[in-house]
C-alpha positions in Angstrom: 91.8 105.4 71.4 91.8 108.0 74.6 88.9 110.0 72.0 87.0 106.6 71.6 86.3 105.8 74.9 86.0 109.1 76.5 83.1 109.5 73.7 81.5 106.3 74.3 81.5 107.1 78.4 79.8 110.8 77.6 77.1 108.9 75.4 76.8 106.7 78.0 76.3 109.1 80.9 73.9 111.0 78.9 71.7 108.3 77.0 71.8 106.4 80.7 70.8 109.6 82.9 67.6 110.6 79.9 66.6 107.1 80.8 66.2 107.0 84.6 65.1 111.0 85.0 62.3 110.4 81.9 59.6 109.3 84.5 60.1 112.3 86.5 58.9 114.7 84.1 59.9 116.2 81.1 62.4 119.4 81.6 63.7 118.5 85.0 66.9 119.2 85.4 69.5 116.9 87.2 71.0 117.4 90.2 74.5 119.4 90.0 76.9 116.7 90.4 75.2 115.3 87.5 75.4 118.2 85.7 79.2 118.4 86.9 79.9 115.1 85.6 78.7 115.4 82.5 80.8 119.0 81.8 84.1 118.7 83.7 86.9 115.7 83.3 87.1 115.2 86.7 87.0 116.4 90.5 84.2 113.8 91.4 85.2 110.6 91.3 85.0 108.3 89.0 82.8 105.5 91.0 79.5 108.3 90.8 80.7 108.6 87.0 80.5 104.7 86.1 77.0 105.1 87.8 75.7 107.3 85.4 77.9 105.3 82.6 75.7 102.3 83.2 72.1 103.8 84.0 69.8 101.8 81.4 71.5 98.5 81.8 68.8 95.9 82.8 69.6 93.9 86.0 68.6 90.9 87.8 68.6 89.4 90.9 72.3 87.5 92.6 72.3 84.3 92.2 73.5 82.3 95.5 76.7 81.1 93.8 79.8 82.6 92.2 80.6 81.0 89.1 83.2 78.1 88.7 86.3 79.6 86.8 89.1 81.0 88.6 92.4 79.2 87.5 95.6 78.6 89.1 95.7 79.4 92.8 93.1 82.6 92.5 89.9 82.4 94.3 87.0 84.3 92.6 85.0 85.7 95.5 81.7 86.9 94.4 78.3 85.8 93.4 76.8 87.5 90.4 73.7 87.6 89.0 72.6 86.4 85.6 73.8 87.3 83.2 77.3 88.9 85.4 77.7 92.3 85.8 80.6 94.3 87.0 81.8 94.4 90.5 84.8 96.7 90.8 86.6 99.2 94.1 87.7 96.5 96.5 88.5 97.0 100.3 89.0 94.3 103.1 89.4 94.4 107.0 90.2 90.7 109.2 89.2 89.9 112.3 92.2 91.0 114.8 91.2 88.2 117.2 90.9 85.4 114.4 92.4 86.3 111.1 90.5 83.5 109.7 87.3 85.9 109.5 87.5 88.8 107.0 85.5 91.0 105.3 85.5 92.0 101.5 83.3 94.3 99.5 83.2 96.0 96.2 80.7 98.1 94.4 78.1 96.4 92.8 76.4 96.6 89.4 73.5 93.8 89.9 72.1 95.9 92.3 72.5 99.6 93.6 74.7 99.2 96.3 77.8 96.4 97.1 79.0 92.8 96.8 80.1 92.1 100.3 81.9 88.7 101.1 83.0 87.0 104.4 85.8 84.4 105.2 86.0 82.3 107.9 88.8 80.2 106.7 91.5 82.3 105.6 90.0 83.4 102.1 89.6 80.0 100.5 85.8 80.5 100.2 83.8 83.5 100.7 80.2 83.7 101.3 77.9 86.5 99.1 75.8 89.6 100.6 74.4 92.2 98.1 73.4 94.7 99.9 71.7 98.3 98.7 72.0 101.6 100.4 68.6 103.8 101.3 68.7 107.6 102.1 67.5 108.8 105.0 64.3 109.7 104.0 63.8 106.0 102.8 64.5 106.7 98.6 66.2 104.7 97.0 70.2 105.7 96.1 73.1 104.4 94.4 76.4 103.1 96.8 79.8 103.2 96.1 83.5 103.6 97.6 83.0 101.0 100.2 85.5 101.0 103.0 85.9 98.5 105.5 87.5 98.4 109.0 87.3 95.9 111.7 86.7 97.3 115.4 88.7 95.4 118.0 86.7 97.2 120.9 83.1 96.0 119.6 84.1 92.7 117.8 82.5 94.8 114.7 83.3 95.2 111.1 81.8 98.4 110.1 81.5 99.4 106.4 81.2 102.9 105.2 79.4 103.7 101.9 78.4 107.1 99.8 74.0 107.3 99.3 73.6 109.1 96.0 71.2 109.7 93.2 71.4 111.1 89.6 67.5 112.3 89.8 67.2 113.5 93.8 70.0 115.8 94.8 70.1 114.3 98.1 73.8 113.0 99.2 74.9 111.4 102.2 77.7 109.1 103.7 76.3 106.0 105.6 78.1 103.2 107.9 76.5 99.8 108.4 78.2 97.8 111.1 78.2 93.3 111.5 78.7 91.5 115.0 78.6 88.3 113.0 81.9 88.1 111.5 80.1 90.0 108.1 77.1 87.2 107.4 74.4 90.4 107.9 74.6 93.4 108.4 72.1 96.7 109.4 69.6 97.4 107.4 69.7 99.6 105.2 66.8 102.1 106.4 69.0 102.2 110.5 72.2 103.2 108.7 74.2 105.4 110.5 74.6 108.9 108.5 77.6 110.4 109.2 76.9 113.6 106.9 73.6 114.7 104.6 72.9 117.6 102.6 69.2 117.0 104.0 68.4 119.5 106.2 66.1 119.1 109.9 62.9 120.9 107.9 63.2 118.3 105.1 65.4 120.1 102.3 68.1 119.7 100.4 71.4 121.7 99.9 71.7 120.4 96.4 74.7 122.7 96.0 76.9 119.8 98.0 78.0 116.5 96.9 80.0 114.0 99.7 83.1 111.9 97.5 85.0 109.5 98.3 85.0 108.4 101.7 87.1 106.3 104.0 87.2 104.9 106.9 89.4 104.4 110.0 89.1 103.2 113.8 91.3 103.2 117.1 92.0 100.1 117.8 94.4 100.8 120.7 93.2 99.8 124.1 95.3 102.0 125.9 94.1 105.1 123.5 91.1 107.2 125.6 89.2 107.1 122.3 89.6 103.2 121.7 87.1 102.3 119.5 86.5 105.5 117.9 85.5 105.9 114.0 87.1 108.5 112.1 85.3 108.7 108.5 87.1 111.1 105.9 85.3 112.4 103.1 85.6 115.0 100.2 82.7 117.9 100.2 82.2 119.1 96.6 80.7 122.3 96.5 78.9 123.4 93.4 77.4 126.4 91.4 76.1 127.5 88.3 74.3 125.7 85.7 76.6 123.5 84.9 77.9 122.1 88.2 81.2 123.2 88.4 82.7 123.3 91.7 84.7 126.3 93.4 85.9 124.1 96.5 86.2 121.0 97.7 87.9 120.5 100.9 88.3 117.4 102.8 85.9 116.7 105.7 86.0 114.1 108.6 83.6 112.7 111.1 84.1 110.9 114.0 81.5 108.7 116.4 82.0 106.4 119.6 79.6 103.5 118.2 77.2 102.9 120.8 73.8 100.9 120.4 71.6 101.3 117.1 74.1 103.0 114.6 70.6 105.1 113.4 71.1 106.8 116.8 74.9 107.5 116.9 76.2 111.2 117.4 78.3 112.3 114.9 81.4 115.4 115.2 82.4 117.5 112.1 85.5 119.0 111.5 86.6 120.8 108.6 90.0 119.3 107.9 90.7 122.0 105.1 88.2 125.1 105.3 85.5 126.1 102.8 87.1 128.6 100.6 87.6 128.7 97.0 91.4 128.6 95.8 93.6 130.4 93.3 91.9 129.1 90.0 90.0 126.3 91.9 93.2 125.1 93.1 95.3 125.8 95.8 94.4 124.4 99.7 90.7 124.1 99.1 91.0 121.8 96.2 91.6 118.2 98.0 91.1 114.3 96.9 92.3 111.2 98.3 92.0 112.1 102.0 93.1 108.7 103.8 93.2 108.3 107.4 95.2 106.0 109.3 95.4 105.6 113.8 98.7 105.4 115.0 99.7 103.5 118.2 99.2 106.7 119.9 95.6 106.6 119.0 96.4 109.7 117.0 94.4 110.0 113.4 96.8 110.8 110.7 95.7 112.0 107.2 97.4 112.3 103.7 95.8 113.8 100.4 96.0 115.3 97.6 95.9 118.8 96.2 93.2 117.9 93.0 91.6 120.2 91.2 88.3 120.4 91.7 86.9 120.2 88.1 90.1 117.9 86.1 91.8 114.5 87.7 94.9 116.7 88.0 97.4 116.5 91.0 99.5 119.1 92.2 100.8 117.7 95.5 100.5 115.5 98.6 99.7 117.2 102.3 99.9 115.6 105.7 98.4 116.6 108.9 97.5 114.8 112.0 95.2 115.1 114.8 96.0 113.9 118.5 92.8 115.3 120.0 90.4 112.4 118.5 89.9 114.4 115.0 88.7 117.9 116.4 91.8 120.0 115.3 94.9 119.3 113.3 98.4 119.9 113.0 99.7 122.6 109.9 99.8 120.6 107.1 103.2 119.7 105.7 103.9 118.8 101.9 105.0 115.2 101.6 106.5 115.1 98.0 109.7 118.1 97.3 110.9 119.4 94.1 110.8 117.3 91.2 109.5 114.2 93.6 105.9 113.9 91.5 104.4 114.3 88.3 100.7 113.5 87.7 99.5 112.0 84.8 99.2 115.2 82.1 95.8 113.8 80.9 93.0 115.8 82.8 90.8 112.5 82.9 93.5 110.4 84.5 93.9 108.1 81.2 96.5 106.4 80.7 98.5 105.1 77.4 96.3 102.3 75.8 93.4 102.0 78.0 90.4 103.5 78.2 89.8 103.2 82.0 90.7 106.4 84.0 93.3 105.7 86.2 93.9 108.3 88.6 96.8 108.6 91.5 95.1 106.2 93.7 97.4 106.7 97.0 97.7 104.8 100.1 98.9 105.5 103.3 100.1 102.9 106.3 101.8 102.8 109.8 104.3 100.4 110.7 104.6 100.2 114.6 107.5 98.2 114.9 109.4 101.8 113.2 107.3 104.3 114.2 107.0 104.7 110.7 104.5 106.3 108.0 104.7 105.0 104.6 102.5 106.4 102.0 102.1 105.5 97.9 100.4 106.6 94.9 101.0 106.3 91.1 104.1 108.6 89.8 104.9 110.0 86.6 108.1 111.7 87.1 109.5 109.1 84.8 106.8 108.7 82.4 109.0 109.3 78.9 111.2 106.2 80.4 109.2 103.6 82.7 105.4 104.5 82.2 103.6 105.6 85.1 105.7 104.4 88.6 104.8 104.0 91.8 106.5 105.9 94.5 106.7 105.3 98.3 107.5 107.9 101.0 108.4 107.5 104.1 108.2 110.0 107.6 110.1 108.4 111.1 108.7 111.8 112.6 105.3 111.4 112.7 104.5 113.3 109.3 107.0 116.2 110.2 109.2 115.3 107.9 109.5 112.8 104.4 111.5 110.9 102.6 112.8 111.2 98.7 110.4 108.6 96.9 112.0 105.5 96.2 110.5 102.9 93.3 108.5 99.8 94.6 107.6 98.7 91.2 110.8 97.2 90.4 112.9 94.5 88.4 115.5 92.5 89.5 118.0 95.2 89.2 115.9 97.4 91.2 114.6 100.1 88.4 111.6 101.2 88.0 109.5 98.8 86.1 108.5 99.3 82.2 104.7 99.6 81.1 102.4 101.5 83.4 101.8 100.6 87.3 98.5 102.2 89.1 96.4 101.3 92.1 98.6 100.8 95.2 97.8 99.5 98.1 99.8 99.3 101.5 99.7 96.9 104.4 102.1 96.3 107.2 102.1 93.0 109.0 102.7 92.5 113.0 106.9 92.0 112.3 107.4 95.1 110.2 107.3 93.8 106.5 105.1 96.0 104.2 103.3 94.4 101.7 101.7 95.9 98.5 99.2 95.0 95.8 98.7 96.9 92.4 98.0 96.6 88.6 100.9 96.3 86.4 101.4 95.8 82.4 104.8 95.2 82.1 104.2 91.8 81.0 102.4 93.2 77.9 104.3 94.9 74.9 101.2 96.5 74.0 101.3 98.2 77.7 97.5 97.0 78.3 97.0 93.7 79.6 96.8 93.7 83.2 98.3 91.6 86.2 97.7 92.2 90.0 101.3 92.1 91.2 102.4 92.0 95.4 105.7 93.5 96.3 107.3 93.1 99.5 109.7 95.0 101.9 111.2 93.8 104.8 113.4 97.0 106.1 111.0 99.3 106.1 109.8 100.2 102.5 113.8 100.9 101.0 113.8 98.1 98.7 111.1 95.6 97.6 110.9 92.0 95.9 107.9 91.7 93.3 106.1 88.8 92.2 102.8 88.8 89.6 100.1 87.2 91.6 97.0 87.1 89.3 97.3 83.7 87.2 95.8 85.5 83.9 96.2 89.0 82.6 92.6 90.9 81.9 92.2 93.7 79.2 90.5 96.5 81.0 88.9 97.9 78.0 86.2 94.8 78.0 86.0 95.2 81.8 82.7 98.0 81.8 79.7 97.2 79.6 80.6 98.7 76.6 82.9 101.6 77.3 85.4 100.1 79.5 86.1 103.0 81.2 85.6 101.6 85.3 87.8 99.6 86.8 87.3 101.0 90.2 89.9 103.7 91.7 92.4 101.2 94.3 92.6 97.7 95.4 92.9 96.4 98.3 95.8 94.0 100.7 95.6 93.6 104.9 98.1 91.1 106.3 97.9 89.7 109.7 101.4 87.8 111.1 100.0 84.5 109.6 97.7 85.6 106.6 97.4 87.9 103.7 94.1 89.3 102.1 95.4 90.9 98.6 91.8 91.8 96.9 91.4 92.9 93.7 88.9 93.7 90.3 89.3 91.3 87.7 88.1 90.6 84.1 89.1 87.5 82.9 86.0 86.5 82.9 84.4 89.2 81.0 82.3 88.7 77.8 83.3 92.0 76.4 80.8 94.7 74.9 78.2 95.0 75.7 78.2 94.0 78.7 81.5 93.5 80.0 81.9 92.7 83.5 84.8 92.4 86.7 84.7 89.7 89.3 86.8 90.2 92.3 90.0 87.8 93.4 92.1 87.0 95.9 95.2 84.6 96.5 94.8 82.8 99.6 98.0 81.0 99.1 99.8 83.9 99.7 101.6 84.3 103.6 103.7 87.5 105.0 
């Protein structure tokens, strides 16, 4: 089955990207992350990957209204266009002075860009924005990886996408901001670029590619850099022929948002330097860099050792800025001896699916303990409970960590059969975390998927669970014919009175060939 759909997904890179280059000219060659997509199971992403996956799949506009089934207490969020295609790689921010207002988005596959959806009654209805990125030199490009945050300084939301194409090598990281509580947003030619492998005299570096980026902003008033943006982001660095890359650090950027965001000032600081490691491994090879403000107003940042060219993990790093992102602490290994297995399969599949499934972390602060908490899939256990998920915990600031304890649990507290993937963490104002993910352990078949919230009140030791979706989805009809997308996380924020968990879903999916995900949420759900 793994052979099947990793097969289909190749064809479909390759049959898709022969489309879209053909009216270029015969005997161009693609860009290098192209050309590293189609040779190497992983490093890049797998959002630029479902790109290529569904090149040659005919479109049409959004239509103004999502469609009517949801069931139970879930409320489908999204529009679609007809007929629906997939919208998948959910993140949400709320207003801190009205939680009533929030902001959702996911990528989009009716358009080039993102679904993004606003609330202004505490997620029972959602209105619909599609919204496509340009380059900086005005061409079109493809969006994905949106991240959303909500500035308390500038009454803002600001969302964060990537600007790529499969036949112009150009790549850059964008930011759109909304003073409207998310109704519009700015356009898409004044985006703010954050980083761009387009050069002052007009050319391109075509030997970078920017992953997987994130966003995070001070929102403490007594902080000197209240309001600041911090935007992390992975920096693939390719050569050869057939794109492989030899590093692939993790990068940040940082701005103080000030008038039109086409005009902003950016800083650069190389979180993890440019140099090749042992193998393509070792400190150079990085993934999953998320960023998270203390109440110090210090920025701190988790991520994973990944090779460069496979979706393997070795290991989880910390380090943590208190000058406003321009230097950073030694970094400091988060999981100890025996603490974490990846997934063996180098393309992050999982038993019985054909979506890739990679480690997927998340990492939180709780200011009522001083205390970090940070997740991701685990396979320590795999033989016995499927893949896990593990939480670890640091009451030092990211000096030191915790063992991993299980918060995918039953009622005796194990860890929970079938597979779990996707975590996401939020802490509410009193101290109780609160965590979405996917979770099969409903299904004997170890397939079907729920979306499943567990819930800590001291601190992350021990957790309640309860399935929150109100029908289970099979994820290999989720991605036109392949199913091999499902994005790479979900989403949850929780204010003291309301709860935004956001996920991809595909109950609603016709199956091949053009199977499609809608994005939920539960609005009946309180912390």
């Amino acid at each position: 089955m793994r052979r099947v759909g990793i097969g289909v997904l190749v064809v479909g890179l390759t049959v898709g990207l022969l489309a879209l280059s053909a009216p270029s000219g015969a005997g161009r060659q693609p860009p290098p992350w192209v050309r590293h997509v189609l040779n190497f199971p992983g490093g890049i992403s797998v959002g630029p990957r479902a790109r290529l996956a569904a090149l040659g799949v005919g479109t049409t506009a959004p239509t103004t209204a999502a469609p009517a089934v949801a069931g139970g207490t879930d409320v489908l969020m999204n529009a679609d266009c007809d007929p629906p295609r997939p919208q998948n790689e959910t993140s949400v921010a709320f207003n801190l002075t009205d939680p009533r207002n929030a902001v959702a988005a996911a990528n989009d596959y009716c358009g080039d860009g993102f679904w993004i959806g606003a609330t202004f009654d505490g997620g029972r209805s959602w209105t619909s924005v599609f919204k496509d990125p340009k380059l900086s030199t005005g061409a079109r490009c493809f969006g994905s990886d949106p991240s959303v945050v909500y500035s308390l300084r500038d009454a803002a939301f600001y969302l964060a996408t990537r600007c790529f194409s499969p036949t112009d090598p150009s790549s850059e990281v964008q930011v759109w901001r909304s003073t409207d509580g998310g109704r519009t947003w700015t356009d898409s030619f004044d985006a703010a670029v954050a980083i761009s492998n387009i050069r002052p005299d007009g050319s391109v570096d075509a030997s970078v590619f920017y992953d997987k980026e994130l966003l995070a902003v001070d929102n403490e008033a007594s902080s000197p850099r209240f309001g600041r943006l911090y935007l992390t982001f992975i920096k693939f660095h390719m050569v050869g022929p057939s794109g492989r890359s030899d590093f692939c650090p993790v990068q940040l950027a940082t701005t103080d948002p000030s008038g039109d965001p086409s005009g902003w000032s950016w800083s650069h600081t190389a979180v993890v330097p440019d140099a090749p490691g042992a193998r393509g491994l070792g400190p150079s090879a990085n993934q999953w860099a998320m960023p998270v403000v203390d109440d110090r107003g210090a920025l701190n940042l988790a991520y994973a050792i990944e090779e460069c060219n496979t979706g393997f993990d070795h290991a989880f790093f910390f380090t943590r800025s208190t000058d406003g992102g321009a230097s950073f602490s030694a970094p400091v290994r988060i999981d100890g001896p025996g603490d974490f297995v990846d997934n063996p399969n180098r393309q992050d599949l999982l038993p019985a699916k054909h979506a890739r499934l990679p480690v997927s972390p998340s990492l939180a602060f709780d200011p009522t303990r001083d205390r970090l908490l940070f997740a991701y899939q685990n396979n320590v256990h795999r033989g016995v409970s499927g893949a896990d998920l593990s939480l670890q915990t640091s009451d030092d600031l990211g000096r030191t960590w915790s063992r991993p304890v299980a918060i995918a649990v039953t009622a005796s507290g194990a860890p929970a059969p079938g597979d779990q993937f996707f975590p996401w963490l939020a802490v509410d104002p009193a101290g109780t975390v609160h965590a979405i993910w996917y979770d099969t352990r409903n299904d004997p078949g170890n397939k079907l998927i729920e979306t499943f919230l567990g819930t800590s009140v001291d601190g992350g030791a021990t957790w309640t669970n309860e399935a929150i979706s109100d029908v289970a989805w099979n994820p290999d009809r989720s991605f036109f014919s392949c199913g091999c997308f499902i994005g790479d996380y979900n989403a949850i924020a929780a204010s003291g009175s309301l709860m935004y968990p956001v996920w991809t879903d595909g109950r609603n999916t016709p199956g091949q060939p053009l199977g499609q995900t809608d994005i939920f949420t539960d609005p009946g759900l309180g912390p």
